[in-house]
TIZAZA-756780 format. One record per atom (N, C-alpha, C, O, CB): residue number from 0; chain; x, y, z. Coordinates in Angstrom, 2 decimals. Glycine has a CB too. Layout:
<nodes>
[node NUM 'A' [X Y Z]]
...
</nodes>
This chain:
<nodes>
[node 0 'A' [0.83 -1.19 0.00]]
[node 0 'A' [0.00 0.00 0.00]]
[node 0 'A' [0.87 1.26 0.00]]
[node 0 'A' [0.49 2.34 -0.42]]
[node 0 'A' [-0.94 0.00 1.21]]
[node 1 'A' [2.32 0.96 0.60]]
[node 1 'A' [3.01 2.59 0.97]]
[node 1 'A' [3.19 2.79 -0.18]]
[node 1 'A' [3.15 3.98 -0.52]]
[node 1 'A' [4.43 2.90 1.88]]
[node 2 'A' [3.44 1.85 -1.15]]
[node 2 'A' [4.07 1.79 -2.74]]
[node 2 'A' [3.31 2.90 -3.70]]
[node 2 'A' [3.65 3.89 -4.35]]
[node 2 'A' [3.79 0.11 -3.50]]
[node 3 'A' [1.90 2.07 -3.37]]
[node 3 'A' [1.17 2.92 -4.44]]
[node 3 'A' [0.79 4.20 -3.50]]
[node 3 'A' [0.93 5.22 -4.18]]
[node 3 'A' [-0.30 2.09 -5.19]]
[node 4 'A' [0.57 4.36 -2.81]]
[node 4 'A' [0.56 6.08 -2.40]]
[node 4 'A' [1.74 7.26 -2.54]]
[node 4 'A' [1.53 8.47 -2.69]]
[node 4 'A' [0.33 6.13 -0.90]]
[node 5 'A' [3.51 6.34 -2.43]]
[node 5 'A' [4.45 7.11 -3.15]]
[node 5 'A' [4.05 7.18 -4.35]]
[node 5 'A' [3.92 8.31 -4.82]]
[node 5 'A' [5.70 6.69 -3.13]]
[node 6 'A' [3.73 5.90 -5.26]]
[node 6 'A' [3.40 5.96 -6.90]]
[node 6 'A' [2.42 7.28 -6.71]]
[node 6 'A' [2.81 8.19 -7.45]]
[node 6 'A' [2.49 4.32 -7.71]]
[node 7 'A' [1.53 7.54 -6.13]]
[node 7 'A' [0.07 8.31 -6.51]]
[node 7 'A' [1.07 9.86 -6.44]]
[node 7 'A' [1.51 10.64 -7.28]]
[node 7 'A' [-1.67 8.07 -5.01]]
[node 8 'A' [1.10 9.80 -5.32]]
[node 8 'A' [2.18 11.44 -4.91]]
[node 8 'A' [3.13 11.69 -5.47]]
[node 8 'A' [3.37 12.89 -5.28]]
[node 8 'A' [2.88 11.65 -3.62]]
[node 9 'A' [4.36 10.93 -6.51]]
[node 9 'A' [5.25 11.54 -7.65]]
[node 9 'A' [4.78 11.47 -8.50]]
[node 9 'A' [5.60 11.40 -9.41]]
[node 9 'A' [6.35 11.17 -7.96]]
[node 10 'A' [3.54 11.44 -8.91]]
[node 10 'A' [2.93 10.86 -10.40]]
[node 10 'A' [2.09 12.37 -9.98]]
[node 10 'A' [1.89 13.01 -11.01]]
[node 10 'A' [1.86 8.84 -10.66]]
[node 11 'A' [1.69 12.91 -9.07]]
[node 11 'A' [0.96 14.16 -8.99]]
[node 11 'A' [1.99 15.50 -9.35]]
[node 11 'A' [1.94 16.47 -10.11]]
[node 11 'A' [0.30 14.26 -7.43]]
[node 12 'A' [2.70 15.12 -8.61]]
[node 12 'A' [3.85 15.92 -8.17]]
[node 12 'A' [4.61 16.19 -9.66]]
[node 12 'A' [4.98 17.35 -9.86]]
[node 12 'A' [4.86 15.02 -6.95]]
[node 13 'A' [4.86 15.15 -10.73]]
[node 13 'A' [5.20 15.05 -12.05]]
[node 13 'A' [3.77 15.82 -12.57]]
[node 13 'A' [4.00 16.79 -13.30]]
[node 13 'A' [5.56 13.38 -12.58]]
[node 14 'A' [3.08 15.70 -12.45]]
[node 14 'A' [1.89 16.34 -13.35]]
[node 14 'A' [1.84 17.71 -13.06]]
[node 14 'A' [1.32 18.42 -13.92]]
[node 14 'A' [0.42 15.74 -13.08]]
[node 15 'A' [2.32 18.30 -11.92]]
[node 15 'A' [2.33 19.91 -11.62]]
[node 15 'A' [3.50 20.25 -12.64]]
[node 15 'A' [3.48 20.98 -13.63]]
[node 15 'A' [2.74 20.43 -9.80]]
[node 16 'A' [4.41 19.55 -12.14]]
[node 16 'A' [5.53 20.43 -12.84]]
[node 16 'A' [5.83 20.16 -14.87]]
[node 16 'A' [6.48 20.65 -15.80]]
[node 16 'A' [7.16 19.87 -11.81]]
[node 17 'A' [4.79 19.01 -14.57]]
[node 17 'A' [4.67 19.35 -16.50]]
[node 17 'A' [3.94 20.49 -16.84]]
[node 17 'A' [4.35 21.36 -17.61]]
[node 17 'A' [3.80 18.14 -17.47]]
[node 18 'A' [2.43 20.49 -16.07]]
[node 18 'A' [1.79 21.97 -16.04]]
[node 18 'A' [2.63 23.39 -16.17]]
[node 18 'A' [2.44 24.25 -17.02]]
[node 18 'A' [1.11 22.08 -14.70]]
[node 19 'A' [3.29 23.42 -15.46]]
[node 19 'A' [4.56 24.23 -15.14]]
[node 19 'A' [5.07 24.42 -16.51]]
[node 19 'A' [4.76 25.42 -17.16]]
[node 19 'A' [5.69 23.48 -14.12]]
[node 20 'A' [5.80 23.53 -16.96]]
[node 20 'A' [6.57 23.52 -17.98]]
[node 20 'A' [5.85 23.38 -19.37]]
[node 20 'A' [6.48 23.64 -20.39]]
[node 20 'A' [7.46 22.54 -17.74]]
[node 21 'A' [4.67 23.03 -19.42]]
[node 21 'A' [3.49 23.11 -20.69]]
[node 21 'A' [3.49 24.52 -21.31]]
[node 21 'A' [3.67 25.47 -20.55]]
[node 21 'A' [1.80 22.82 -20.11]]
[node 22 'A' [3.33 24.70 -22.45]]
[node 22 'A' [2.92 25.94 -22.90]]
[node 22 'A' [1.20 26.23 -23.31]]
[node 22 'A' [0.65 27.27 -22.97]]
[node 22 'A' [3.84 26.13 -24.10]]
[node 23 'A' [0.62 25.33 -23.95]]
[node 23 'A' [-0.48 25.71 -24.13]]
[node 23 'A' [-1.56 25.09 -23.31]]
[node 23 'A' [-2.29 25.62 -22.47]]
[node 23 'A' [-0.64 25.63 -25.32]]
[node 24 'A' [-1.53 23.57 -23.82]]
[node 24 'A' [-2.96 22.81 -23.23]]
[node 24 'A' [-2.77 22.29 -21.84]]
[node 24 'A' [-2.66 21.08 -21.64]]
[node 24 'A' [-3.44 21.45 -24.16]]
[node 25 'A' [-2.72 23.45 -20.56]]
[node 25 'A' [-2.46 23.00 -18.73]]
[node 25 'A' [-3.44 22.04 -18.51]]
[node 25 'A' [-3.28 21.08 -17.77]]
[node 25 'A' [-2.75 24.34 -17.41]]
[node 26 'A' [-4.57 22.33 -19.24]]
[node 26 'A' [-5.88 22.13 -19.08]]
[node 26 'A' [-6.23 20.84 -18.79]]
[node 26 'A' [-7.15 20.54 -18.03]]
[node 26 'A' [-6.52 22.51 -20.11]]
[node 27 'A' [-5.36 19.90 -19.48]]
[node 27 'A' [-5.86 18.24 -19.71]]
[node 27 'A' [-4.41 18.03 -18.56]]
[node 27 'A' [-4.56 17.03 -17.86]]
[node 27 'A' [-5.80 17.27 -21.93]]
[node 28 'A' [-3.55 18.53 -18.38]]
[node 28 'A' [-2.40 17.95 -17.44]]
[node 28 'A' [-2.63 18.09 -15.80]]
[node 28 'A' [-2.14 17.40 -14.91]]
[node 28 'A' [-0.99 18.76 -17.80]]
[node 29 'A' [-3.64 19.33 -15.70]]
[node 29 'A' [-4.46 19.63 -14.61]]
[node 29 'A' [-5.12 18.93 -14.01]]
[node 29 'A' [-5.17 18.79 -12.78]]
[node 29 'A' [-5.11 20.32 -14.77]]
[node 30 'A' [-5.95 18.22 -15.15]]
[node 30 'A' [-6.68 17.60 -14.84]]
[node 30 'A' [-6.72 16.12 -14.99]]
[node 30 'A' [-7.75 15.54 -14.65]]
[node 30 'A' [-7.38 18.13 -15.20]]
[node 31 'A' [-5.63 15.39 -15.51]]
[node 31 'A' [-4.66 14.21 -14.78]]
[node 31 'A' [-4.38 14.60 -13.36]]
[node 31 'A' [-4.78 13.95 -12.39]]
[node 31 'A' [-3.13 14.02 -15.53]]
[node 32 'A' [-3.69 15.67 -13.30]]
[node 32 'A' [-2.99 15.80 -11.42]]
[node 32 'A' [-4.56 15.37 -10.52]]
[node 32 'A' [-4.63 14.43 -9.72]]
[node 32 'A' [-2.28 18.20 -10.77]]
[node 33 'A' [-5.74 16.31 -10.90]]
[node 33 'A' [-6.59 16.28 -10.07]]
[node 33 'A' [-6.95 15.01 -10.10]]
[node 33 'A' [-7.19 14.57 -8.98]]
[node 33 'A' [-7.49 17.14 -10.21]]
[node 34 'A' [-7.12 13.92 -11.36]]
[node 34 'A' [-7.07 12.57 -11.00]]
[node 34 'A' [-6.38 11.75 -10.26]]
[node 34 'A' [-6.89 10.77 -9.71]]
[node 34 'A' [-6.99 12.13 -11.72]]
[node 35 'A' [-4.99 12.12 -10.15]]
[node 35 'A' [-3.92 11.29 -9.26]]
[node 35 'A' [-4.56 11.71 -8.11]]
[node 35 'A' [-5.06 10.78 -7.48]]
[node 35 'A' [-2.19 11.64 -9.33]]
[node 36 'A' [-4.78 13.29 -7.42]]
[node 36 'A' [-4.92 13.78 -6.02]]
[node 36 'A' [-6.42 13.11 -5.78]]
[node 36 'A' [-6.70 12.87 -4.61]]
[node 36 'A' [-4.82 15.63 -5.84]]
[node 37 'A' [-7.25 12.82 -6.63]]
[node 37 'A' [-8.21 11.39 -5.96]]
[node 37 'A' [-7.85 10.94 -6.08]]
[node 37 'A' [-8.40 10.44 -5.09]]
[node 37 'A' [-9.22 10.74 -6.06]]
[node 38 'A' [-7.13 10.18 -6.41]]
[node 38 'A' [-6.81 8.46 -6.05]]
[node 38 'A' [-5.94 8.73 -5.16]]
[node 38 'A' [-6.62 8.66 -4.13]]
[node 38 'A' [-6.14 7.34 -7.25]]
[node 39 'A' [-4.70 9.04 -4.78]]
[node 39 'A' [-3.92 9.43 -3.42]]
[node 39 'A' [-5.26 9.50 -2.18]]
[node 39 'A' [-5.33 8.58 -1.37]]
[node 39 'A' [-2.97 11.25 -3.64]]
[node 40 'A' [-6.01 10.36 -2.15]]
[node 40 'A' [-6.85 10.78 -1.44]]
[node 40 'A' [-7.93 8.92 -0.99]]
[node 40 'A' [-8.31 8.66 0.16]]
[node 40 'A' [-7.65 12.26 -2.46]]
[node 41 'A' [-8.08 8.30 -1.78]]
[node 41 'A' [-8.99 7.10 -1.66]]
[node 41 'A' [-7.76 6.11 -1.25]]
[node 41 'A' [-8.01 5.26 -0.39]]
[node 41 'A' [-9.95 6.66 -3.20]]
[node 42 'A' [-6.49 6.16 -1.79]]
[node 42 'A' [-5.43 5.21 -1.27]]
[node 42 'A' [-5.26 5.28 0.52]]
[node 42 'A' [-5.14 4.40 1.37]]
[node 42 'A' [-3.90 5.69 -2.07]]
[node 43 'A' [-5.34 7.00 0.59]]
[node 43 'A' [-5.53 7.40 1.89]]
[node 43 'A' [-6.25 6.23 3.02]]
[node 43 'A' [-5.75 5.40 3.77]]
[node 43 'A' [-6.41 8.68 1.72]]
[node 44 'A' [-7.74 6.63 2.69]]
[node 44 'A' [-9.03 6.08 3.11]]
[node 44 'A' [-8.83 4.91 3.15]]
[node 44 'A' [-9.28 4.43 4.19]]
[node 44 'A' [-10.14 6.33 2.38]]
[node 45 'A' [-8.15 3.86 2.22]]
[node 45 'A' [-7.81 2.95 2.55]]
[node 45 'A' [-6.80 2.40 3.42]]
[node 45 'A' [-7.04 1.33 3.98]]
[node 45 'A' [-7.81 2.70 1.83]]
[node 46 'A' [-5.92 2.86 3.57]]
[node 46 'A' [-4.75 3.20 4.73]]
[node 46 'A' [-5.42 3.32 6.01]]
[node 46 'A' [-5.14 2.54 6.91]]
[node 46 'A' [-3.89 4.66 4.50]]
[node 47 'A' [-6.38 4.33 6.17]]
[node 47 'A' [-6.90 4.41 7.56]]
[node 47 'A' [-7.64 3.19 8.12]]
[node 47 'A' [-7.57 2.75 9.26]]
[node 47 'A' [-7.82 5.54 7.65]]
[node 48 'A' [-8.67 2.52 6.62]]
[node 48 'A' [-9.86 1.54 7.06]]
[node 48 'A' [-8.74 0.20 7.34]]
[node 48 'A' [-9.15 -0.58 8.20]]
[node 48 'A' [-11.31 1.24 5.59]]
[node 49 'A' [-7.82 -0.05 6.91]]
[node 49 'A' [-6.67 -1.17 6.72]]
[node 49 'A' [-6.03 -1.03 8.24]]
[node 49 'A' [-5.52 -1.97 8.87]]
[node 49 'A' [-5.37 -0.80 5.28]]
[node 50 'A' [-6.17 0.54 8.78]]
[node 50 'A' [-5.38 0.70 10.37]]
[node 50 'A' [-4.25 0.74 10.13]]
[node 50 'A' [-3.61 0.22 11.04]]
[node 50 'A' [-5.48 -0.38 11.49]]
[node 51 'A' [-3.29 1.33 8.85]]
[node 51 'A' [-1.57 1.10 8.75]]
[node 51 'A' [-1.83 2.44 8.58]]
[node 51 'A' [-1.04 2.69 7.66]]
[node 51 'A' [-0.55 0.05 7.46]]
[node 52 'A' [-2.67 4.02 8.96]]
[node 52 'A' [-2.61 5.16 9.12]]
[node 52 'A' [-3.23 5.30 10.61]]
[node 52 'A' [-4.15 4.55 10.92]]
[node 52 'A' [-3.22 5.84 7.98]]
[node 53 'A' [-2.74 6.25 11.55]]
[node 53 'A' [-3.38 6.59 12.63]]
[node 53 'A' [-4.83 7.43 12.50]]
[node 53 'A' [-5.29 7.61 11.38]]
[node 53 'A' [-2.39 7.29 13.34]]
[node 54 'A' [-5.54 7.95 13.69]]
[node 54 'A' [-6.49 8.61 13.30]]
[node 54 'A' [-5.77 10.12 12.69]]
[node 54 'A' [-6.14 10.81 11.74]]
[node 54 'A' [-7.53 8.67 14.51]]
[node 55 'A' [-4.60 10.32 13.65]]
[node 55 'A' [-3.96 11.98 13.87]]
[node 55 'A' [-3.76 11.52 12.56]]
[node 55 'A' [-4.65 11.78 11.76]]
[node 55 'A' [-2.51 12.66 15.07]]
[node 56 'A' [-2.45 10.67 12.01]]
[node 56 'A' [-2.33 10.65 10.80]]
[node 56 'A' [-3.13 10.74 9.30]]
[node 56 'A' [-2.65 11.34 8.34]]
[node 56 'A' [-1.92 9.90 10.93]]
[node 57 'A' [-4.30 10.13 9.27]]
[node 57 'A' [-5.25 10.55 8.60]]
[node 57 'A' [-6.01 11.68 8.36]]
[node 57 'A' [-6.25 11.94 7.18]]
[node 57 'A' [-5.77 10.01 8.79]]
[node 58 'A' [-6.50 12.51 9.34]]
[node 58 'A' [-6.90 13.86 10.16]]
[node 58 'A' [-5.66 14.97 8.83]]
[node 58 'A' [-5.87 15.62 7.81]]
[node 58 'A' [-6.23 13.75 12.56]]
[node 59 'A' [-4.49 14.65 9.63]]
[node 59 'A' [-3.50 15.55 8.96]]
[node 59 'A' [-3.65 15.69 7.44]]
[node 59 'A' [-3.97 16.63 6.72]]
[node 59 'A' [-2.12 15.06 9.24]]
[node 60 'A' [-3.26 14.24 7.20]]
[node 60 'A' [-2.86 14.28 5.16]]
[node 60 'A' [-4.19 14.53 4.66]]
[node 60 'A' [-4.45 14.81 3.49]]
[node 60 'A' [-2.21 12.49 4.17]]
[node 61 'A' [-5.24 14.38 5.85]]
[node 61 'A' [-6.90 14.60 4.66]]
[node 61 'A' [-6.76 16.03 4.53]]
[node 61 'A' [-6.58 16.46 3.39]]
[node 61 'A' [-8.88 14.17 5.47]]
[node 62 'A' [-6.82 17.05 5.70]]
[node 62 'A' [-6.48 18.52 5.85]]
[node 62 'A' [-5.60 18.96 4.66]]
[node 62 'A' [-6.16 19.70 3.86]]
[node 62 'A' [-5.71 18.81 7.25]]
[node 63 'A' [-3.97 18.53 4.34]]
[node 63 'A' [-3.54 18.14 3.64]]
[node 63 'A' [-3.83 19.38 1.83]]
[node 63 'A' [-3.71 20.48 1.28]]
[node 63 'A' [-4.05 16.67 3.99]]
[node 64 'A' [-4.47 17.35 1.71]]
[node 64 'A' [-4.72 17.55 0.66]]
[node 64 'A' [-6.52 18.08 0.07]]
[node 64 'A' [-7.07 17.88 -1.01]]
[node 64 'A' [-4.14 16.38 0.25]]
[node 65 'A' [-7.03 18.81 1.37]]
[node 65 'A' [-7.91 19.41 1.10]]
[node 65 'A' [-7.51 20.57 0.69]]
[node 65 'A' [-8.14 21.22 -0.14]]
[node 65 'A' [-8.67 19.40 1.91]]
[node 66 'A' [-6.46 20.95 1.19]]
[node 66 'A' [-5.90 22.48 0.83]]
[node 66 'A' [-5.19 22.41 -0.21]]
[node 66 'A' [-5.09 23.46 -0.85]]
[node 66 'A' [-5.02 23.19 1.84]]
[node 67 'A' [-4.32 20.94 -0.83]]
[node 67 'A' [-4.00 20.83 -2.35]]
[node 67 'A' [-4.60 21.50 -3.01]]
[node 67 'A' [-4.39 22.61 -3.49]]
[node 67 'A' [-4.13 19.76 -2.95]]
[node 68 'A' [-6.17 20.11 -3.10]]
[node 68 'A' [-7.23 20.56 -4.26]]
[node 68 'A' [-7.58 21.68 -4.13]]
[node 68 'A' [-7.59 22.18 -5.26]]
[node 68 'A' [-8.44 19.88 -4.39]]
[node 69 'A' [-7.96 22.57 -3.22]]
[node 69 'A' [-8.61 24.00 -3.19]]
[node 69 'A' [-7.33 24.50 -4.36]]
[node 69 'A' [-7.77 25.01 -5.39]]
[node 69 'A' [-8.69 24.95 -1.30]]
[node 70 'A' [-5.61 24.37 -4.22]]
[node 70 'A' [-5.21 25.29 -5.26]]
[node 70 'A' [-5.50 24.60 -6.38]]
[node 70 'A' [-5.96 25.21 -7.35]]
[node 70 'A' [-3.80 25.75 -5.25]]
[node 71 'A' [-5.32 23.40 -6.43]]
[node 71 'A' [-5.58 23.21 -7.86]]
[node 71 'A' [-6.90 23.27 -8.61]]
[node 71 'A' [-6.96 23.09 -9.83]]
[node 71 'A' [-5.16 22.08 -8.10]]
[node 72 'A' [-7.97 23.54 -7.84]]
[node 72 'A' [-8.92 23.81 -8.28]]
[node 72 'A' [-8.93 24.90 -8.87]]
[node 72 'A' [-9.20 25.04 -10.07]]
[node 72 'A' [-9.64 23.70 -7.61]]
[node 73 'A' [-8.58 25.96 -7.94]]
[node 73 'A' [-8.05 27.18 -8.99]]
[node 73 'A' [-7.23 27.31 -9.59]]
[node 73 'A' [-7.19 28.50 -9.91]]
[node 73 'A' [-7.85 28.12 -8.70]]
[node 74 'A' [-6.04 26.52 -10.21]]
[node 74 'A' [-5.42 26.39 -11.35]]
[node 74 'A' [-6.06 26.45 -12.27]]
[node 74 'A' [-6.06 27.36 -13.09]]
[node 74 'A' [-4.84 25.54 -11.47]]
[node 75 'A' [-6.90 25.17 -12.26]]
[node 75 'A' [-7.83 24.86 -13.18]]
[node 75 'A' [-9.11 25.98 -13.84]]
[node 75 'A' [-9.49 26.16 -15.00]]
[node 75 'A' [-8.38 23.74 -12.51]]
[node 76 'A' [-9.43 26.44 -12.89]]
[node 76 'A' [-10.57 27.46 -13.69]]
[node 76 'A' [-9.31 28.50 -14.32]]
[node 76 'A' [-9.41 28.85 -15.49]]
[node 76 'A' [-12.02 28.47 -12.38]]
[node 77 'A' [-8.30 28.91 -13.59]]
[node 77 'A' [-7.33 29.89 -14.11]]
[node 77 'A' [-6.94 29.59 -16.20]]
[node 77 'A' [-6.64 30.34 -17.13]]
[node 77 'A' [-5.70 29.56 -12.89]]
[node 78 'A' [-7.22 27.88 -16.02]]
[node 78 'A' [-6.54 27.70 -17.28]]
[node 78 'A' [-7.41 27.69 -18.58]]
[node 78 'A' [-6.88 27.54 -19.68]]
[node 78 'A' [-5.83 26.44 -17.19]]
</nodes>
């Protein structure tokens, strides 16, 4: 499980900084990232229901990546 949640989080983390480095269409690379940041987010949920995340621990990375998506949400209308 730790596997695919590193996989989910450099595979997001790669999708910002192609955004970054894109010139025209952010639009569809945006919105891959926002796909990875659900699935990270449900890998999460599964981590907690599995008990190999604490409650504090869960609590935190959900907070987290609630405040991710809020920017990338506004990336996204930005683009």
């Amino acid at each position: 499980m730790a596997k695919r949640v590193e996989e989910a989080v450099l595979e997001f983390y790669d999708l910002l900084l192609l955004a970054v480095k894109k010139g025209g269409d952010r639009k569809s690379v945006l919105n891959r990232a926002s796909f990875e940041l659900e699935r990270l987010k449900h890998y999460l949920r599964l981590c907690r229901d599995l008990n190999i995340l604490s409650i504090r621990q869960y609590e935190f990375s959900s907070r987290e990546i609630v405040e991710i998506g809020k920017l990338l949400g506004g990336w996204l209308k930005k683009a």
